[in-house]
C-alpha positions as CSV (number, residue, x, y, z in Angstrom):
1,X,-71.9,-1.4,89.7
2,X,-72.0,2.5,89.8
3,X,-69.8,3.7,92.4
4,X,-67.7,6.2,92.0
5,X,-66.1,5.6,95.6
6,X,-65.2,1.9,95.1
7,X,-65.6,1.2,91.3
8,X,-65.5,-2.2,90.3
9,X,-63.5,-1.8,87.4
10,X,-60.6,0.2,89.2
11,X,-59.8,3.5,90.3
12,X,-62.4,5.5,92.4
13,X,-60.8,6.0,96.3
14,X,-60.1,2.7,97.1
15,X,-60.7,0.7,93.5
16,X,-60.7,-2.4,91.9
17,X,-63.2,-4.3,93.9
18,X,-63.1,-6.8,90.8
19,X,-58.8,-7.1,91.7
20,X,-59.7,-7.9,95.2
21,X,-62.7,-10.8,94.6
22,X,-59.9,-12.3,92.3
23,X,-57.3,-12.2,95.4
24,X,-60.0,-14.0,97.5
25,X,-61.0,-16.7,94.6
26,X,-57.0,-16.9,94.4
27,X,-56.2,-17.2,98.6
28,X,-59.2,-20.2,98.8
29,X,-58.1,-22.1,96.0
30,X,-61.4,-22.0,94.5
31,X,-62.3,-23.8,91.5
32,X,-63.4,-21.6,88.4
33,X,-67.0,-24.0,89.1
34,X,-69.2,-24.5,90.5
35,X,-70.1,-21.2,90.9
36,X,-74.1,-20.8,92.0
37,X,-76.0,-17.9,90.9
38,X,-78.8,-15.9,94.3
39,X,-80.5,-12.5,94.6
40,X,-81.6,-13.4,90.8
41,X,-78.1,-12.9,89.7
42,X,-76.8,-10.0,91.3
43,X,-75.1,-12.8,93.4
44,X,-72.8,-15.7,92.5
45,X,-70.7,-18.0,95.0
46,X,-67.6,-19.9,93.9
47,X,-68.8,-23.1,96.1
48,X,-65.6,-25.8,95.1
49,X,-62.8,-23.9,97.6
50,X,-59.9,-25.4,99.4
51,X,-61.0,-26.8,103.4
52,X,-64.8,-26.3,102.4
53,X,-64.5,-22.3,102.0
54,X,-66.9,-20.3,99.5
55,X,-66.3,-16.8,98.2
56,X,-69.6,-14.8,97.2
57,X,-70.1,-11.6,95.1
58,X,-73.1,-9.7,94.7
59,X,-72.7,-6.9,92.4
60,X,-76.2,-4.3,92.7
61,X,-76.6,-1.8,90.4
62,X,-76.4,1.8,92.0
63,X,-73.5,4.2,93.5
64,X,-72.1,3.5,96.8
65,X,-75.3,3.9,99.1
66,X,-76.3,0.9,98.2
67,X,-75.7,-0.6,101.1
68,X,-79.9,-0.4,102.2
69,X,-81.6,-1.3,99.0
70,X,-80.6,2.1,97.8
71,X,-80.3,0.4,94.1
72,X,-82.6,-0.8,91.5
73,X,-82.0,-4.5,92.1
74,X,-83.0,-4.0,96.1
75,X,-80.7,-5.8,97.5
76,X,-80.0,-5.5,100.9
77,X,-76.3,-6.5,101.6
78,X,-77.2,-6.7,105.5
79,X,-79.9,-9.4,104.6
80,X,-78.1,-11.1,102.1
81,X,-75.0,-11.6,103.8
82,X,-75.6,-12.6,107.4
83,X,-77.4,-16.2,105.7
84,X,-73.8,-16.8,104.0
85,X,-71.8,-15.8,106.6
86,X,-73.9,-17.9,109.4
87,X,-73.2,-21.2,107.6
88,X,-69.3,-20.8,108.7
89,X,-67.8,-21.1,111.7
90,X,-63.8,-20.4,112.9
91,X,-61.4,-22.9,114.5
């Protein structure tokens, strides 16, 4: 929620990470709910999506090393996402 690089907001070099989950929420035609709440709520999933897709934002507190842990909630995006991404599979 702190990076200067990618701010959630808008602006930073590449911006508006909170345009872009909107774009993806829009492309799978996901319902505004369910939406399921992980990671004790740094996460949420938008679950009800067109053909069975889900959509997940996790939004750590801390600048844009965050990547490892390097934030106060701890949350490692490596650990976090391969679970979500693992219950999918392409055509």
């Amino acid at each position: 929620m702190n990076d200067g690089t990618v701010a959630y907001n808008g602006g930073g070099i590449a911006g508006r990470a909170a345009s872009e989950l909107n774009k993806w929420i829009g492309y799978d035609m996901c319902a505004s709910k369910p939406v399921t709440s992980s990671q004790n709520g740094i996460c949420t999933t938008h679950t009800s999506c067109a053909e069975g897709a889900q959509v997940m934002e996790c939004h750590p507190r801390g600048d844009h090393n965050f990547f490892y842990a390097n934030n106060p909630d701890h949350l490692l995006v490596p650990d976090t996402a391969w679970p979500f991404f693992k219950q999918f599979s392409l055509p």
